[in-house]
C-alpha positions, 0 to 999 in steps of 0.5 A: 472481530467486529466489521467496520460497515462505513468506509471512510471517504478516503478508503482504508489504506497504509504504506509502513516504510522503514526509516524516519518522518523526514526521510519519508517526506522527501519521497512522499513529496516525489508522489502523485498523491496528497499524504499523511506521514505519521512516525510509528514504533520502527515505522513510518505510517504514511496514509491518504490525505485526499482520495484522488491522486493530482495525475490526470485520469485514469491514474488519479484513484488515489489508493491504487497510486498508493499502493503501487508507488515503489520504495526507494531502497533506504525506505525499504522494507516496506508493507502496504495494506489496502482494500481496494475494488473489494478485495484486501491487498498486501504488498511487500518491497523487501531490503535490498538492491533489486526493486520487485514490489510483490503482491497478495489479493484477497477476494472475499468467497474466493479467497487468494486470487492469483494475478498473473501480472503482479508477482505473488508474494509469499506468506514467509516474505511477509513474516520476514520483512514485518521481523515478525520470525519470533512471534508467528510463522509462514505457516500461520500467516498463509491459514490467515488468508485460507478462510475465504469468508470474511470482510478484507477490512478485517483480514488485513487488521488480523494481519496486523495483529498477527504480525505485530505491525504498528498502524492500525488505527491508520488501516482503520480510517482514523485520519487525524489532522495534526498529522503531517500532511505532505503534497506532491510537487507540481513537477512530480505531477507534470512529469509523470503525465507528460509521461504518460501521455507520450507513451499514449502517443506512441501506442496510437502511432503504432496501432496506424 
């Protein structure tokens, strides 16, 4: 598979959520960054509008918001795949009433990286929550990611390959203007740093 040796200003990322454009907007719209909601055959594609999140730093990189912004139970299932820090990232958020975002990085020379602090996410989670069961297997998704050679821009495109997932050109970086672009809410913003910035206070009085 050929590499992609430019990477577009605004990364290579995409969240696959279940459910409409509309529906999705409204949620996007809760966010901290700045996206494009494209509808896609059983999905809908949301993708970086700009690359840097309007909260306040250090929680402004744009792909890593994206990619741990947690789905509200009728977007679920939902797929992220990103490349982030040089590694490439799934992250799977399944059905149901429990919300547990799971996680799958993938360093290029070392292969599956374990992270203690995010859960792992099994090969047969991913294969289930694409509805993937009729075309390939737990067993092939995990001797996808054996090989620790390779670029993670072309991990994840094989991924979607091997799935059968909508969306690749999103992955790729082929941004496109026409498609609709949501931004956060200033309320959105203003909260979470609020947020933030009182449990930064309270860290601070402890450490007194």
């Amino acid at each position: 598979m050929a590499t992609l040796d430019q990477t577009p200003a605004l990364g290579h990322g995409v969240v696959l959520v279940r459910g409409g454009g509309a529906a999705s907007a409204r949620w996007v719209r809760r966010g901290l960054v700045a996206v494009r909601v494209v509808p896609l055959t059983g999905w809908t594609g949301i993708y970086l509008a700009e690359d840097r999140a309007l909260s306040a730093p250090p929680y402004d990189v744009g792909l890593e918001v994206l990619a741990a912004r947690r789905v509200p139970t009728r977007r679920r299932p939902a797929i992220g795949l990103f490349v982030i820090d040089g590694c490439a990232v799934v992250t799977v958020q399944a059905r149901g009433w429990r919300l547990e975002q799971r996680w799958l990085v993938w360093e290029p020379g070392v292969g599956i990286r374990r992270t203690p602090d995010l859960p792992a996410l099994p090969a047969g989670l991913v294969v289930d929550v694409a509805g993937a069961r009729s075309r390939t297997s737990a067993a092939a998704v995990t001797a996808h990611f054996a090989d620790p050679q390779g670029q993670p821009l072309d991990l994840l495109v094989g991924l979607v390959r091997l799935l059968g997932l909508p969306g690749e050109e999103l992955l790729l970086g082929d941004a496109d203007e026409s498609h609709e672009r949501i931004d956060p809410s200033p309320r959105s913003i203003a909260t979470f740093d609020a947020l933030v910035a009182e449990e930064a206070a309270h860290r601070t009085g402890d450490d007194r």
